[in-house]
C-alpha positions as CSV (number, residue, x, y, z in Angstrom):
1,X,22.5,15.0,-48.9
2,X,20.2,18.1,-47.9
3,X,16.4,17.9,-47.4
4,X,14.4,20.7,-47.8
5,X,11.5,20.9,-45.8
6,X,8.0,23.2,-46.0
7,X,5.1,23.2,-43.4
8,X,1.9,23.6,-44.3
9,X,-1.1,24.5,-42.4
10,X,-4.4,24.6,-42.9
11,X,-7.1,26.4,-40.7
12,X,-10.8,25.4,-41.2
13,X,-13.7,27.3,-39.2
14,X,-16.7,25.0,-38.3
15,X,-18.7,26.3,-41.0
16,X,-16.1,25.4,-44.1
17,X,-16.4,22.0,-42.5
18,X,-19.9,21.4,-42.0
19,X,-20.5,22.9,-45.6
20,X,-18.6,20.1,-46.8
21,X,-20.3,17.7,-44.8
22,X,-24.0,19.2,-45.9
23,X,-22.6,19.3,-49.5
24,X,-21.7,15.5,-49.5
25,X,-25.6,14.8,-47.9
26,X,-27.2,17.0,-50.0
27,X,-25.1,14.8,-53.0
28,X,-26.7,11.3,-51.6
29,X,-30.1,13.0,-51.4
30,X,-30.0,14.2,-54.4
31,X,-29.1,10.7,-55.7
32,X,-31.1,8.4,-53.6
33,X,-34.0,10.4,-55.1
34,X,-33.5,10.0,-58.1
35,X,-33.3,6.2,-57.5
36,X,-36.5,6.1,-56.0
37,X,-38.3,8.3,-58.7
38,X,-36.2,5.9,-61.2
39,X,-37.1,2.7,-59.6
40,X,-40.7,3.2,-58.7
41,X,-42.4,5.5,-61.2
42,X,-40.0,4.0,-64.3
43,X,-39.7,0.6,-63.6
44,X,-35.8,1.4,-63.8
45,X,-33.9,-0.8,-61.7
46,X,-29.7,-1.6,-62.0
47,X,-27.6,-3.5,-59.7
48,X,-25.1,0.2,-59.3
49,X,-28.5,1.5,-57.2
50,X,-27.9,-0.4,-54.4
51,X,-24.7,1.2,-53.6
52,X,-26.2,4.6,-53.2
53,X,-29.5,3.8,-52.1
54,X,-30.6,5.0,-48.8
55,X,-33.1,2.2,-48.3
56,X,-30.2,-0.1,-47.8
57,X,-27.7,-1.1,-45.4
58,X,-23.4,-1.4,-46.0
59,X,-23.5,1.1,-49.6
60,X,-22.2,4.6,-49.7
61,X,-24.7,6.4,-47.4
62,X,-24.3,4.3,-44.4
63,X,-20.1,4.4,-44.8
64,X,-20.9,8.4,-44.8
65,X,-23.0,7.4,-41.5
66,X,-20.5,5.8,-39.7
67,X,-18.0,8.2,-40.7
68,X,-19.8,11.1,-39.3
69,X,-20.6,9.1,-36.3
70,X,-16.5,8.4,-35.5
71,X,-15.8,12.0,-36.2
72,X,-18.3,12.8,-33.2
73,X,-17.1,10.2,-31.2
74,X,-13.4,11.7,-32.3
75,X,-14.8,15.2,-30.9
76,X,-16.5,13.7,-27.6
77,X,-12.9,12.4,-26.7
78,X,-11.1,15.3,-27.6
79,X,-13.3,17.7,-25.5
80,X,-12.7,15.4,-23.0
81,X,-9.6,15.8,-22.8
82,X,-9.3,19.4,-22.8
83,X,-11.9,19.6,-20.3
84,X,-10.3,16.6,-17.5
85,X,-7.0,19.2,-18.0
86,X,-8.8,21.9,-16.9
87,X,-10.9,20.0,-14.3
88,X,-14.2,20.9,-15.4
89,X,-16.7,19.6,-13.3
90,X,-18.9,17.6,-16.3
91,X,-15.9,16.1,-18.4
92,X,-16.6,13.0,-17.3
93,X,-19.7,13.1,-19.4
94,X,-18.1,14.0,-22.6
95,X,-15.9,10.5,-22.4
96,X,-19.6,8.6,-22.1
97,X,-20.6,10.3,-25.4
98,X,-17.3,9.3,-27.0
99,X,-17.9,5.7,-25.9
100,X,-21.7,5.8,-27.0
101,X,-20.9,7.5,-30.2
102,X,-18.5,4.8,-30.8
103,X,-20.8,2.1,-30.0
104,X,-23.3,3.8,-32.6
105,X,-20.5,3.8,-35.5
106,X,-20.0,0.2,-34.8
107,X,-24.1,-0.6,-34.8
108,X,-24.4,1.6,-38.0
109,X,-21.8,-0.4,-39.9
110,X,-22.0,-4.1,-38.7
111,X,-26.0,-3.4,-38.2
112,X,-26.4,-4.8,-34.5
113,X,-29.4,-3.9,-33.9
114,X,-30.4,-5.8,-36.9
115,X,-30.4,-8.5,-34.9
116,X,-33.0,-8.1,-32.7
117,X,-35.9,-8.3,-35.7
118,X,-37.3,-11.4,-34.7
119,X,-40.1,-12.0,-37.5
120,X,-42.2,-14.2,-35.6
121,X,-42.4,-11.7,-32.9
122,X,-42.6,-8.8,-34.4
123,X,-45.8,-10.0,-36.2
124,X,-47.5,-10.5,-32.8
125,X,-46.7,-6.7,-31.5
126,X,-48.8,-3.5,-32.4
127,X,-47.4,-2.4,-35.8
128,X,-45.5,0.4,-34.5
129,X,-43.4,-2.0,-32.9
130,X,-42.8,-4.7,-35.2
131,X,-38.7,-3.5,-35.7
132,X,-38.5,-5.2,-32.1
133,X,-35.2,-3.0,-31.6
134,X,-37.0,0.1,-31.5
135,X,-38.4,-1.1,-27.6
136,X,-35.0,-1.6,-25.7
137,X,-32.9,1.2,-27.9
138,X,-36.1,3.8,-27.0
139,X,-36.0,2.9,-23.4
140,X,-32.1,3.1,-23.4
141,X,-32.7,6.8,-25.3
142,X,-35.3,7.5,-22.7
143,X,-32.1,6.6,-20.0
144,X,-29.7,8.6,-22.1
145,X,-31.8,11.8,-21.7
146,X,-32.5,11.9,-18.1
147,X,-28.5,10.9,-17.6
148,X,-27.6,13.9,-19.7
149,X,-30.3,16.5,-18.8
150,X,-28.3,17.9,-16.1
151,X,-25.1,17.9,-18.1
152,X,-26.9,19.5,-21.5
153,X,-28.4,22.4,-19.3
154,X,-25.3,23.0,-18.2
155,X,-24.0,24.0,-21.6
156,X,-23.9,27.2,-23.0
157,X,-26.8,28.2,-24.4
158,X,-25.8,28.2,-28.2
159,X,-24.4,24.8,-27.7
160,X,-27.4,23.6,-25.7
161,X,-30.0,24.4,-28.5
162,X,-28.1,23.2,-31.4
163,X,-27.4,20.0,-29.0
164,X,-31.2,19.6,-28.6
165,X,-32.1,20.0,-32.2
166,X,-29.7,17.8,-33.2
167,X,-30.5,15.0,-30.8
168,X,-34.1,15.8,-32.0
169,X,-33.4,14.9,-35.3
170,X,-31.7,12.4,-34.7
171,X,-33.9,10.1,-32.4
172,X,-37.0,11.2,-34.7
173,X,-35.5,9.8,-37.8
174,X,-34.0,6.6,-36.1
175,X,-37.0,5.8,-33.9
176,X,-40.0,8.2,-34.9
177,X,-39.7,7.5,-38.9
178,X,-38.7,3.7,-38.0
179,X,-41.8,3.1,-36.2
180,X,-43.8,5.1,-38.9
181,X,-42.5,2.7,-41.4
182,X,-43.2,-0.4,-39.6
183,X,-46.8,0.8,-39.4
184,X,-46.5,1.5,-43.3
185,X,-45.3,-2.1,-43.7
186,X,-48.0,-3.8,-42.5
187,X,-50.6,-1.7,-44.4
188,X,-49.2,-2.2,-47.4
189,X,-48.3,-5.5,-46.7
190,X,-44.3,-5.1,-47.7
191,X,-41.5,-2.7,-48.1
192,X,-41.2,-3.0,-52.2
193,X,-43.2,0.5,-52.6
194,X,-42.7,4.2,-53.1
195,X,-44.2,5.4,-49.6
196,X,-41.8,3.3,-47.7
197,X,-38.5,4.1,-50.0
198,X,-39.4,7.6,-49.1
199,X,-40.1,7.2,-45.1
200,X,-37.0,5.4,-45.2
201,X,-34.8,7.8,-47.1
202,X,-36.4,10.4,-44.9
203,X,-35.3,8.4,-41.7
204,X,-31.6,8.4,-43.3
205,X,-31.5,12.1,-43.6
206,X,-33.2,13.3,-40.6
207,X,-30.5,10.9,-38.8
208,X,-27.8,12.6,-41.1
209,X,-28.9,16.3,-40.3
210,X,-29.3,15.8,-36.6
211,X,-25.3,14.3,-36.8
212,X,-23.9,17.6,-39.2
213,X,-25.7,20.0,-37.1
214,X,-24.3,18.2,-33.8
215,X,-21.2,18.2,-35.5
216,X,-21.7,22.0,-36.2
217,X,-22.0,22.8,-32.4
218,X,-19.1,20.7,-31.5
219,X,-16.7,22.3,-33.8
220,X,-18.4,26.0,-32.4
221,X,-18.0,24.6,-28.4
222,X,-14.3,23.6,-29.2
223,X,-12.9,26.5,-31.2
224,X,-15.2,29.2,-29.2
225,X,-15.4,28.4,-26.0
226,X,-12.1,26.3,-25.7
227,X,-10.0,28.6,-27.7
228,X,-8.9,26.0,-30.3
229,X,-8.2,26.3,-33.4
230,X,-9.3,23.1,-36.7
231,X,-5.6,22.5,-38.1
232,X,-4.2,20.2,-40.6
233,X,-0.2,20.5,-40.9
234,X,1.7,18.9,-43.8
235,X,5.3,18.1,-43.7
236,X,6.3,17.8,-47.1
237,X,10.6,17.2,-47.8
238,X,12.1,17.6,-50.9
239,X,16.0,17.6,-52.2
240,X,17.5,20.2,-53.2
């Protein structure tokens, strides 16, 4: 018996990747909006809204989360390891961000930090700080950037400003909008309003953008600077 076999390979640039990756976030916004609109200015509420609203936790939007999280992690290791084989002297740093990055993913889906909202003492703290796990995970970011300042300036400079924009992002929407939602909480005196569904959807998207456009950069720092090129390969066998 004789097997035929055909290779096929695909080449993506950073861009057709991350234009996927902004389509699919611009989809959820689109949707979570329209949820919110729905839900607060009709009255319109179905048990399907959960799965795609951004105000919750384990739906559609925080599997897209996690996902993007792993794939950074995925690029952190695999920039490690072209970087450790040509000895570069900050390579070592790239395997940190693949562990952290990991770490994040796993927070994001099984909601660890979750578990440091202690009610009854959050209720005793200034409002900005009543989601208790905004204190130890804003030191620890505070940490993280002095660890990493030396190794971010150390980057070329495309990849250094779309790193910093991105972390921006990031840590605003994930502690900035957090805190500013917490405040919101206790002035309205809960979170079953329009003002908070939209602080928190905003949180969600600001967290999203910083990861695509950190994403972006990776994808530029690998294929650029490291001379790689994005393939996927199928092996496909048929008989003749």
């Amino acid at each position: 018996m004789l097997l035929a076999a055909m290779n096929i390979k695909n080449t993506f640039s950073p861009f057709s990747i991350t234009r996927v990756l902004t389509f699919l976030f611009l989809l959820f916004s689109l949707v979570n909006l329209i949820i919110q609109l729905a839900k607060y200015g009709f009255n319109y509420r179905q048990e399907w809204m959960v799965i795609f609203n951004m105000d919750r936790e384990m739906n559609f939007p925080t599997l897209y989360t996690v996902l993007l999280l792993a794939f950074c992690s995925f690029l952190f290791k695999l920039i490690f390891q072209l970087e450790k084989r040509e000895k570069f002297p900050f390579a070592s740093y790239w395997r940190v961000l693949h562990f952290i990055f990991a770490f994040m993913a796993l927070d994001e889906g099984l909601q660890i930090h979750e578990i440091m909202i202690v009610p009854e003492v959050g209720k005793h703290l200034p409002a900005i700080f009543s989601a208790v796990w905004v204190i130890p995970y804003g030191v620890l970011t505070l940490g993280l950037i002095y660890y990493f300042s030396k190794f971010v300036n150390h980057l070329p400079r495309q990849i250094k400003k779309m790193t910093i924009a991105a972390g921006s992002l990031y840590v605003f929407g994930v502690l900035g909008l957090e805190m500013m939602g917490s405040i919101w909480i206790r002035i309205a005196g809960g979170m079953q309003n329009l003002v908070y569904s939209l602080l928190a959807s905003t949180e969600e998207m600001l967290e999203v953008t910083g990861l695509i456009v950190l994403i972006h950069a990776l994808l530029i720092y690998i294929t650029k600077y490291h001379r790689q090129s994005i393939e996927i390969t199928f092996d496909i066998q048929s008989q003749p």
